[in-house]
N, C-alpha and C positions, 0 to 999 in steps of 0.2 A: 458659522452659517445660521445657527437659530435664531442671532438676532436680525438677519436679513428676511427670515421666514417670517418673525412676529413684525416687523417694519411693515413687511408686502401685507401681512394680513389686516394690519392697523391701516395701510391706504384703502383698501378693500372695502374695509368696514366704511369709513370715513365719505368715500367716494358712493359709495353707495346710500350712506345715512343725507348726505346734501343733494344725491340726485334725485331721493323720495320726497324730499323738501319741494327741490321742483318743482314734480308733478305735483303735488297738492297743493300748491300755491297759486298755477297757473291756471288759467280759467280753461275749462272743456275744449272749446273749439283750438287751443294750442296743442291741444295731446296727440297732435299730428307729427311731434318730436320725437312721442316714443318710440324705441327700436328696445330689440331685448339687446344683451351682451353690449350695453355703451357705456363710456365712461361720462364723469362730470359735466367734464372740459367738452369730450362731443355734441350732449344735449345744452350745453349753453352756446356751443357757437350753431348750431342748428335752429336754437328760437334768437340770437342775434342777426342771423339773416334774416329768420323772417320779418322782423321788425325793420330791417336797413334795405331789405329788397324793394328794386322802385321808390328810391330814396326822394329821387327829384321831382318824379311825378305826383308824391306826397307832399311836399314842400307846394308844390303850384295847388295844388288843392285845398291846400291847406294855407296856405296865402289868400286866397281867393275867399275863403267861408271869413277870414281872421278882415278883412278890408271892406265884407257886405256885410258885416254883422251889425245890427243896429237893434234898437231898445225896442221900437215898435211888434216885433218877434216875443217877445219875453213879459213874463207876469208884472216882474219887477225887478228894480234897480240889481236888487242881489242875485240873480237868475239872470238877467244881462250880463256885469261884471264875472260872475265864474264861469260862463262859456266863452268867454273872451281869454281868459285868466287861462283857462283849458286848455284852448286852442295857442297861446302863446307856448305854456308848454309840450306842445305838441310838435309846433314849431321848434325848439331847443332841444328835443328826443331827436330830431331827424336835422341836426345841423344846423338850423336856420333859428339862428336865437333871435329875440325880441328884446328890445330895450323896454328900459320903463318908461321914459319920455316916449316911445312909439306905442305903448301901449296903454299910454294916460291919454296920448291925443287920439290915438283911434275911437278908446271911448267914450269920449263928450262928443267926439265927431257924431256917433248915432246914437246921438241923447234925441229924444224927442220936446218936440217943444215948451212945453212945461218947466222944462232943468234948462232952461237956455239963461237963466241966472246964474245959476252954478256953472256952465259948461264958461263963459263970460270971466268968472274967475277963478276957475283954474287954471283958463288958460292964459291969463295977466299973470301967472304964478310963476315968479323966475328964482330960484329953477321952480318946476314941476312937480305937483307934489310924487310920493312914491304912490303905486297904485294903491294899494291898501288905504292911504289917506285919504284921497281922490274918492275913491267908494265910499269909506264914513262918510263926503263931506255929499255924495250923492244920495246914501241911503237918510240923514237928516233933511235932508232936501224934499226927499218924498215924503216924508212923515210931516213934514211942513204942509207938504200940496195935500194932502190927506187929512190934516186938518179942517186947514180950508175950504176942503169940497165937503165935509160933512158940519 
């Protein structure tokens, strides 16, 4: 029986060292998970709901910001592409993944006038480049137009 004693107290320990990981990991407004006396396993499926709660309703909203996002919003190229980038994975947390080809063409879609050179060939680009490319070939792009206007 003592080795089932030192077992249960080694889960104990264990269960309790990853549930303190939790809380100090998770940002404040999650700490709505904590309960005294819970295990692991409860405070991770307690913040897995709340992240999967209203799953669909997240998805259209999140669809909706990911299809009106456009450049004219944003400072520049690299601050346009990671809120799109964002929003794709945010999409793919809640089910509704994004390909690269939809998320290369989403964003030359709301390139602003200026990059209508580059949006021109990327998207003659068969296949497509991967996003990351796509972005270099936008952020040169502006460092061009930046030239130019100075």
């Amino acid at each position: 029986m003592p080795q089932i004693e030192e077992a249960q107290e080694l889960w104990s320990t264990l269960d309790a060292t990853i549930l303190q990981w939790i809380y100090v990991t998770i940002s404040h407004d999650l700490h709505t998970i904590l309960e005294t006396d819970t295990t692991v396993m409860e405070a991770w499926n307690r913040l897995r709901d709340k992240f999967q709660d209203n799953k669909y309703s997240r998805v259209v909203t999140l669809e909706h910001d990911f299809t009106h996002t456009d450049m004219a919003n944003f400072p520049n190229v690299f601050a346009y592409c990671q809120h799109l980038k964002s929003l794709s994975n945010q999409l793919k947390n809640v089910g509704s993944p994004v390909d690269n080809n939809r998320l290369v063409l989403q964003m030359v879609s709301g390139l602003t006038e200026p990059y209508n050179g580059a949006t021109t060939l990327i998207r003659q680009s068969d296949p497509l480049p991967h996003f990351y490319q796509a972005r270099s070939m936008l952020t040169l792009e502006e460092v061009g137009l930046a030239k130019k206007a100075a």
